[in-house]
LUMLUMDREN-2810 file (N, C-alpha, C; in Angstrom, 1 decimal):
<atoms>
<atom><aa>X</aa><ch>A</ch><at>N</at><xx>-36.8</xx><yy>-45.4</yy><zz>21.8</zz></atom>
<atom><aa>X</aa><ch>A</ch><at>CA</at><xx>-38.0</xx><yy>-44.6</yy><zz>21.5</zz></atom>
<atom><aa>X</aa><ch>A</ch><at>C</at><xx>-37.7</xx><yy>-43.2</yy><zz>21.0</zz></atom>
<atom><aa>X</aa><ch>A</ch><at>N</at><xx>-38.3</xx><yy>-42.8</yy><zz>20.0</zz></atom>
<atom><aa>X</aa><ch>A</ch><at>CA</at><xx>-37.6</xx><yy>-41.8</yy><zz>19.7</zz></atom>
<atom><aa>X</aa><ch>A</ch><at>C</at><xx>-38.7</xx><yy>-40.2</yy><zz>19.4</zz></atom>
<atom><aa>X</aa><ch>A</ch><at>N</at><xx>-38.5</xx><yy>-39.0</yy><zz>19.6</zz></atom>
<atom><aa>X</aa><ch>A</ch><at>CA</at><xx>-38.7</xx><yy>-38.0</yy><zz>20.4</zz></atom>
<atom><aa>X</aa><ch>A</ch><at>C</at><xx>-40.2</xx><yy>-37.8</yy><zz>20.4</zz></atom>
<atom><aa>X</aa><ch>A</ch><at>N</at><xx>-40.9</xx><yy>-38.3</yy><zz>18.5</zz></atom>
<atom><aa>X</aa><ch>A</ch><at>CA</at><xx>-41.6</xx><yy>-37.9</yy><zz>18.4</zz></atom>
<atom><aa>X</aa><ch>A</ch><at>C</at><xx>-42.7</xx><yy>-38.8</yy><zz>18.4</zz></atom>
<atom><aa>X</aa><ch>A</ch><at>N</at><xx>-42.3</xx><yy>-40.2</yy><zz>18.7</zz></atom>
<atom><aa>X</aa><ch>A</ch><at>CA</at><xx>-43.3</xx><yy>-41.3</yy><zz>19.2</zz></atom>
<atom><aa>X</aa><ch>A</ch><at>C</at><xx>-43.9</xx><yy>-40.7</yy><zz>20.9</zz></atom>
<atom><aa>X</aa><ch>A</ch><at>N</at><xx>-42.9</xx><yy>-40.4</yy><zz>21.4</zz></atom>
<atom><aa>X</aa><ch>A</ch><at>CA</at><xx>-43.3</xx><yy>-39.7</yy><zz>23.0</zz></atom>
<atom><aa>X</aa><ch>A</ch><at>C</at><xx>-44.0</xx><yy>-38.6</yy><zz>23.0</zz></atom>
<atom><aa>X</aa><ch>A</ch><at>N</at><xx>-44.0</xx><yy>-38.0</yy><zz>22.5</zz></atom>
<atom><aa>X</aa><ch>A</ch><at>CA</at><xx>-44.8</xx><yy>-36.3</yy><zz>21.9</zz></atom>
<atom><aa>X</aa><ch>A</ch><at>C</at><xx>-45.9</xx><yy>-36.7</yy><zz>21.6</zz></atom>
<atom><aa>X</aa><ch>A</ch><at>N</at><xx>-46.8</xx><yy>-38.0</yy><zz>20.5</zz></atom>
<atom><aa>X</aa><ch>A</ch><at>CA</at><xx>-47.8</xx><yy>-38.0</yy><zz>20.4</zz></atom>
<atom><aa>X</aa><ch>A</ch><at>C</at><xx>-48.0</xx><yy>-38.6</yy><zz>21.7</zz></atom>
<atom><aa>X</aa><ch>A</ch><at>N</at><xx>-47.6</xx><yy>-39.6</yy><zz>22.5</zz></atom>
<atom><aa>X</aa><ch>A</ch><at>CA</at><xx>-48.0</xx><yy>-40.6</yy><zz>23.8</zz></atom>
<atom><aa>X</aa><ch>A</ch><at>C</at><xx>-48.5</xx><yy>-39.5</yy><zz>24.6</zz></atom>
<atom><aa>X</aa><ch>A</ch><at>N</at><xx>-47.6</xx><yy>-38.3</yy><zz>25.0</zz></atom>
<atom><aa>X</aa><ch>A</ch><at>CA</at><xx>-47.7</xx><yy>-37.2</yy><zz>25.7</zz></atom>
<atom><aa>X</aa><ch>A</ch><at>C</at><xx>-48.8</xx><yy>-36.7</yy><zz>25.5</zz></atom>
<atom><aa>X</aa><ch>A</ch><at>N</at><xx>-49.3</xx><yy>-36.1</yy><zz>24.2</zz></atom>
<atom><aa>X</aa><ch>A</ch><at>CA</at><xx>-50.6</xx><yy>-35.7</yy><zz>23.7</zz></atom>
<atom><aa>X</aa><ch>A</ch><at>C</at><xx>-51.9</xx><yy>-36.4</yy><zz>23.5</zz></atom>
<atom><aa>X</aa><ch>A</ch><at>N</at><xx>-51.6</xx><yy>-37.6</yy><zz>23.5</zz></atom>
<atom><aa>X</aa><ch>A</ch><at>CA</at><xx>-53.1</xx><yy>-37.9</yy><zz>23.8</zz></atom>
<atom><aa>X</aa><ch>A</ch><at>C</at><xx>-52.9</xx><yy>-38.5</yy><zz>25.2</zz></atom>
<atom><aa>X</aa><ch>A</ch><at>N</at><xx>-52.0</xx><yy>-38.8</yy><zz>26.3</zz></atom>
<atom><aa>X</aa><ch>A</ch><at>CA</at><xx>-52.5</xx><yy>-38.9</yy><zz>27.6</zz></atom>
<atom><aa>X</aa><ch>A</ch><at>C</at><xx>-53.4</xx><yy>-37.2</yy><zz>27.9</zz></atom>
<atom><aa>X</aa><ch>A</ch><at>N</at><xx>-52.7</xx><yy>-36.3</yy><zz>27.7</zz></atom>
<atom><aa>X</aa><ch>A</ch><at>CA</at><xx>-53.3</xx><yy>-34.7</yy><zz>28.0</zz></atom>
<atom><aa>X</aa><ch>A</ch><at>C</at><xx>-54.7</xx><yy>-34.9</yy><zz>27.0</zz></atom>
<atom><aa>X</aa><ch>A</ch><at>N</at><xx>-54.8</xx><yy>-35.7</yy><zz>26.0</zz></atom>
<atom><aa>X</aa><ch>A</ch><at>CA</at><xx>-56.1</xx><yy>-35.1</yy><zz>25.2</zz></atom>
<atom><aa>X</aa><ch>A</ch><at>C</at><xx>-57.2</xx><yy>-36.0</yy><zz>26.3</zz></atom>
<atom><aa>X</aa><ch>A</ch><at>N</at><xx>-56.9</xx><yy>-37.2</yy><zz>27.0</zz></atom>
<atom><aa>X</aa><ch>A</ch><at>CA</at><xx>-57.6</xx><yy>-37.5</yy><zz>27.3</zz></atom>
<atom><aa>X</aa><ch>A</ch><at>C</at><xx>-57.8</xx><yy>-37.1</yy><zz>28.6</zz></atom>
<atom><aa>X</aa><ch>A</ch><at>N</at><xx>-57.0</xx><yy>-36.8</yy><zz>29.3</zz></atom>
<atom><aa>X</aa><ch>A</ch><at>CA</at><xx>-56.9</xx><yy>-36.0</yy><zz>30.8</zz></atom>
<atom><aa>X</aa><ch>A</ch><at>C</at><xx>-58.2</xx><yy>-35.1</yy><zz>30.6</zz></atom>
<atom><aa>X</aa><ch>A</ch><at>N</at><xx>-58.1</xx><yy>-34.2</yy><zz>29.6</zz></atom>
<atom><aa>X</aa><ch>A</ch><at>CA</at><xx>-59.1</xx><yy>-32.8</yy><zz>28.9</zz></atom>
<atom><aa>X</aa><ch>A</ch><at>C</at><xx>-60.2</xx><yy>-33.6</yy><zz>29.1</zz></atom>
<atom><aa>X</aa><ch>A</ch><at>N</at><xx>-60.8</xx><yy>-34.7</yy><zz>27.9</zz></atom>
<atom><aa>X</aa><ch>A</ch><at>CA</at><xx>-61.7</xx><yy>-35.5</yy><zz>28.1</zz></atom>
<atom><aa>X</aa><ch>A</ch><at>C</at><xx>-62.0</xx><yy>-35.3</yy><zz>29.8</zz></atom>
<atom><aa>X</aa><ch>A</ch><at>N</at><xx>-61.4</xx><yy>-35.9</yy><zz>30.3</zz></atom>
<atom><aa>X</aa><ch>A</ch><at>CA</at><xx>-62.3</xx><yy>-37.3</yy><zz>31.7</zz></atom>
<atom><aa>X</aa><ch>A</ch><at>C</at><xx>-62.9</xx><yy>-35.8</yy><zz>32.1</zz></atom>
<atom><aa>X</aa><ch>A</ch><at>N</at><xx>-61.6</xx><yy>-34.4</yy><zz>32.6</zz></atom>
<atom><aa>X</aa><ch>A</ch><at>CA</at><xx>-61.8</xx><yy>-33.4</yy><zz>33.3</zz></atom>
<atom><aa>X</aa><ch>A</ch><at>C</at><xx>-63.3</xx><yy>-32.5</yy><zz>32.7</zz></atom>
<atom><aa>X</aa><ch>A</ch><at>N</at><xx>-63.1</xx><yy>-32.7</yy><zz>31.5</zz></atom>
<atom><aa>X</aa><ch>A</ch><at>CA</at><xx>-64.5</xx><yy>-32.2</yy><zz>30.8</zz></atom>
<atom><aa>X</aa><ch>A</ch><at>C</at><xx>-65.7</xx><yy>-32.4</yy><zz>31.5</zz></atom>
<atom><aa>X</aa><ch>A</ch><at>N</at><xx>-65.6</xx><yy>-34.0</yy><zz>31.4</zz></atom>
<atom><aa>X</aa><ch>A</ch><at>CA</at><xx>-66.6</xx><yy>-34.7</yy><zz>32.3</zz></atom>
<atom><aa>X</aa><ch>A</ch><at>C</at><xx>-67.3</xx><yy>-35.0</yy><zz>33.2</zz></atom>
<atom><aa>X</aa><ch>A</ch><at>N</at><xx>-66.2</xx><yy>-34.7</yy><zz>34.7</zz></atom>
<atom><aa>X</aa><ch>A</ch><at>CA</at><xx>-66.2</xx><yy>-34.3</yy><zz>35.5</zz></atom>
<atom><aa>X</aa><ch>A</ch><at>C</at><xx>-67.1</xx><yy>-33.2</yy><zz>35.6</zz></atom>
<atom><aa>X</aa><ch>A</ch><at>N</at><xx>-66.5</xx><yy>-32.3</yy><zz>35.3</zz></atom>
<atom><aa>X</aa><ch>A</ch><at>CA</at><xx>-67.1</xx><yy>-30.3</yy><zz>35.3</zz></atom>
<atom><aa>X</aa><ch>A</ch><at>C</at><xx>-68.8</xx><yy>-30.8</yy><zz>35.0</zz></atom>
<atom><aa>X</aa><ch>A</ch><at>N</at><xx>-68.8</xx><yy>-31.8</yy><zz>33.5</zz></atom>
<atom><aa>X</aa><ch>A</ch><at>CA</at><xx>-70.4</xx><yy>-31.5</yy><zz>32.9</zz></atom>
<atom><aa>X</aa><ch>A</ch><at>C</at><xx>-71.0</xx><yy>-32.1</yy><zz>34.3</zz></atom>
<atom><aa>X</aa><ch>A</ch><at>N</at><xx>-70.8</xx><yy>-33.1</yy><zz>35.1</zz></atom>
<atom><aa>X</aa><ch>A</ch><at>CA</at><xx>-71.6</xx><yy>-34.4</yy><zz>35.8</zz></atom>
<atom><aa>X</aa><ch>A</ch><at>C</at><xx>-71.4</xx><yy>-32.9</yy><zz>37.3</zz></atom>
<atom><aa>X</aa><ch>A</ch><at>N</at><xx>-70.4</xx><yy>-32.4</yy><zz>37.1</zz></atom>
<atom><aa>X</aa><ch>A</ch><at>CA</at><xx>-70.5</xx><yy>-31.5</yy><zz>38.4</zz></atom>
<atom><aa>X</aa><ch>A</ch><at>C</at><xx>-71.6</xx><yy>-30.4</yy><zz>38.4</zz></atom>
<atom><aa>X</aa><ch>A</ch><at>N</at><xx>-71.8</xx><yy>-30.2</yy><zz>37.1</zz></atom>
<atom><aa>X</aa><ch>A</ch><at>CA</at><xx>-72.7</xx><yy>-28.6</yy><zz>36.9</zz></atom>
<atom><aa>X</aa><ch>A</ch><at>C</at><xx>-74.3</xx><yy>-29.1</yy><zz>36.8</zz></atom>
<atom><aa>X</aa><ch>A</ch><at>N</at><xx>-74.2</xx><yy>-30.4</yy><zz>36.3</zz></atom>
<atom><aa>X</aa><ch>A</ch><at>CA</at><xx>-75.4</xx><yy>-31.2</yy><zz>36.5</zz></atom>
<atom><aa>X</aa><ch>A</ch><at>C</at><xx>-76.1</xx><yy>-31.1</yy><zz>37.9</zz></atom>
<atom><aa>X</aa><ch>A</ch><at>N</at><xx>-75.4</xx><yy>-31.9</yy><zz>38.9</zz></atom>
<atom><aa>X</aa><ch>A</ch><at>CA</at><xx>-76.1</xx><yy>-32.4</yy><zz>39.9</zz></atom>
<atom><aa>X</aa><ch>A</ch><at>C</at><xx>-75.7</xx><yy>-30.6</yy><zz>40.7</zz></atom>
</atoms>
C-alpha cells in the first residue's frame, strides 16, 4: 500500500468522523 492510497483512507475516515460528530452536536442542540 503505498503512502498516498493511506492519506486519502486517513482523510475520509476524519471527513467522516466530522460528519457523524457534526451530527451529534446538531441532534444535541436540538433536544
Amino acid at each position: 500500500m503505498n503512502q498516498n492510497h493511506f492519506g486519502q483512507m486517513m482523510m475520509r475516515k476524519w471527513k467522516d468522523r466530522a460528519q457523524w460528530t457534526g451530527q451529534v452536536k446538531q441532534t444535541m442542540t436540538q433536544k
